[in-house]
Legacy VTK file of the C-alpha trace (Angstrom):
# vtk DataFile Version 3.0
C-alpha trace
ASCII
DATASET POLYDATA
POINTS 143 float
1.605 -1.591 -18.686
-1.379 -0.071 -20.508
-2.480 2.754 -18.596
-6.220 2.952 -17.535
-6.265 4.463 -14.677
-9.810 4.794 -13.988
-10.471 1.172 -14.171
-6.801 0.255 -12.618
-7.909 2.189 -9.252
-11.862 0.646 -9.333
-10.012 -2.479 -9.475
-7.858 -1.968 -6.537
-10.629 -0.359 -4.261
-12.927 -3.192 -5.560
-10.458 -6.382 -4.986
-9.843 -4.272 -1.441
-13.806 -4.949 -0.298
-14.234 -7.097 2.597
-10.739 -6.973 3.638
-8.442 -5.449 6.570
-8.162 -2.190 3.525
-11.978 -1.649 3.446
-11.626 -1.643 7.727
-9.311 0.919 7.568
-11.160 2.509 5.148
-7.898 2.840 2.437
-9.019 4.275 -0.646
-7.162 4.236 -3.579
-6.852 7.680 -5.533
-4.043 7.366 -8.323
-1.548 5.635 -10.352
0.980 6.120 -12.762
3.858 3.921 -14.914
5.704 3.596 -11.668
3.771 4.359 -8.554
0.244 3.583 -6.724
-1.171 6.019 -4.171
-3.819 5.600 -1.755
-5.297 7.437 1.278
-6.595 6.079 4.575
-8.144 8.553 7.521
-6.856 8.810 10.631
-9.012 8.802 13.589
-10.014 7.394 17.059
-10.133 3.732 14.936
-6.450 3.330 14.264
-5.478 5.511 17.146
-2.891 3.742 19.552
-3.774 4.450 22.884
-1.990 7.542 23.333
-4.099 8.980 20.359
-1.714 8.996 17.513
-2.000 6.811 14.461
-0.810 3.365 15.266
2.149 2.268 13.645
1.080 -0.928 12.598
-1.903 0.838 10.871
0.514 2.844 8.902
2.937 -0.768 8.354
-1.007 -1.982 7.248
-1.382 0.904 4.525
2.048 0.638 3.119
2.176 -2.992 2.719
-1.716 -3.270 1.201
-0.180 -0.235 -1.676
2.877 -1.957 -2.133
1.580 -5.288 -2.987
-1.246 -3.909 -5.265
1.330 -2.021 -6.843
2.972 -5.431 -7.229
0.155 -6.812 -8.805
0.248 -4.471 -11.645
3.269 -6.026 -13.103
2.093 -9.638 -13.246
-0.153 -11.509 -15.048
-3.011 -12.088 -12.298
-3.910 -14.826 -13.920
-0.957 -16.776 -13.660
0.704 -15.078 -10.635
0.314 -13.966 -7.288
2.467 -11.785 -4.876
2.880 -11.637 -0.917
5.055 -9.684 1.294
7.740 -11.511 2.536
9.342 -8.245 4.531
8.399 -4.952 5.628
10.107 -2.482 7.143
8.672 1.197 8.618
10.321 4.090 10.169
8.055 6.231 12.029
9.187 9.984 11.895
6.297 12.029 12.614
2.967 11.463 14.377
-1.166 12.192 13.459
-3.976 12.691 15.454
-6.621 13.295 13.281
-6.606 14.035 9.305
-5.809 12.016 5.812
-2.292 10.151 5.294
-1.767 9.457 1.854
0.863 6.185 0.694
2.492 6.266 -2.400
4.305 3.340 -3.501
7.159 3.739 -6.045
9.356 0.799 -7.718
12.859 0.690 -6.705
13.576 -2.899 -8.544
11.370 -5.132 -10.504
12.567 -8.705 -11.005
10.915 -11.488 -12.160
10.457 -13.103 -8.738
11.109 -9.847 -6.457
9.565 -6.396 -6.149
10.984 -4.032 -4.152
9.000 -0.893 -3.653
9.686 2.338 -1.430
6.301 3.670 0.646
6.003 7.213 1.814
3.203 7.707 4.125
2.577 12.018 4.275
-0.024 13.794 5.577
-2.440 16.502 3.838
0.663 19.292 3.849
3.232 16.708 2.472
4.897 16.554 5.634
6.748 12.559 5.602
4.762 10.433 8.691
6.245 7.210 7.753
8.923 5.647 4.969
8.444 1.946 4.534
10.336 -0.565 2.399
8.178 -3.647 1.057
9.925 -6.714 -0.269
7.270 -8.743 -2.434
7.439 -12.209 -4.740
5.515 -13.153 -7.426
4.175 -16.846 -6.969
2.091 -19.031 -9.414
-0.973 -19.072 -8.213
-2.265 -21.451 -6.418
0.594 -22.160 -4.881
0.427 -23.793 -1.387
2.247 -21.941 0.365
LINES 1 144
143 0 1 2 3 4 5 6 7 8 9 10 11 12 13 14 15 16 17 18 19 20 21 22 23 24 25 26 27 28 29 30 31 32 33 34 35 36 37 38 39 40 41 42 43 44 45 46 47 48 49 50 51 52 53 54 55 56 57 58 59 60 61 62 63 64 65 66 67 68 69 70 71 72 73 74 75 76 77 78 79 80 81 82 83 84 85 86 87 88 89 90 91 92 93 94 95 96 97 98 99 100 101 102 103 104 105 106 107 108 109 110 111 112 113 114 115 116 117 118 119 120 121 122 123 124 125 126 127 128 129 130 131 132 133 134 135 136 137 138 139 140 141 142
């Protein structure tokens, strides 16, 4: 992967408009050769009701970095990826603040990614650690 990473991350926040990403307001803020990292705010918005950060919101973040993390090691033209299974430990709550996902590789197959999310907060402190199972499709397909 040639590594622009100004024009990787304006294509992730761009292909993110109009989606569930831009209503959580997920912004994404670096990459590298084997990671993608993105932030998302935490407020009254994805508050459960007891006024912590909802854990699907978190499941949300980690599975929207994962899989465009996933889509920087296809050919977009030919292929497509989708989440086929998720899963999120919640070890720490948030009331109010920044959480920050970074997505790292763990195995890249031709069919499968498999990527490790750790959701922190501003002081590094882990929130959430999420494992993402993705495949890579031709596009178009039907299903």
């Amino acid at each position: 992967m040639t590594l622009d990473k100004a024009k990787i991350l304006q294509n992730c926040n761009d292909f993110s408009k109009n989606t569930l990403m831009e209503t959580l307001e997920i912004e994404f803020i670096d990459v590298g050769e084997d990671f993608l990292k993105a932030k998302m705010p935490v407020n009254s918005r994805i508050h459960q009701p007891m006024g912590l950060l909802h854990g699907g919101a978190s499941v949300a973040l980690a599975e929207s970095v994962g899989s465009a993390a996933s889509m920087l090691f296809v050919n977009a033209e030919k292929q497509e990826v989708r989440g086929i299974e998720i899963s999120a430990n919640h070890l720490r709550s948030k009331r109010e603040g920044t959480v920050f996902a970074t997505a790292k590789i763990i195995h890249q197959g031709r069919s499968i990614h498999l990527w490790e999310i750790k959701i922190e907060d501003e002081e590094g402190k882990l929130i959430c650690l999420c494992k993402l199972s993705n495949i890579v499709l031709p596009k178009n397909n039907p299903s």
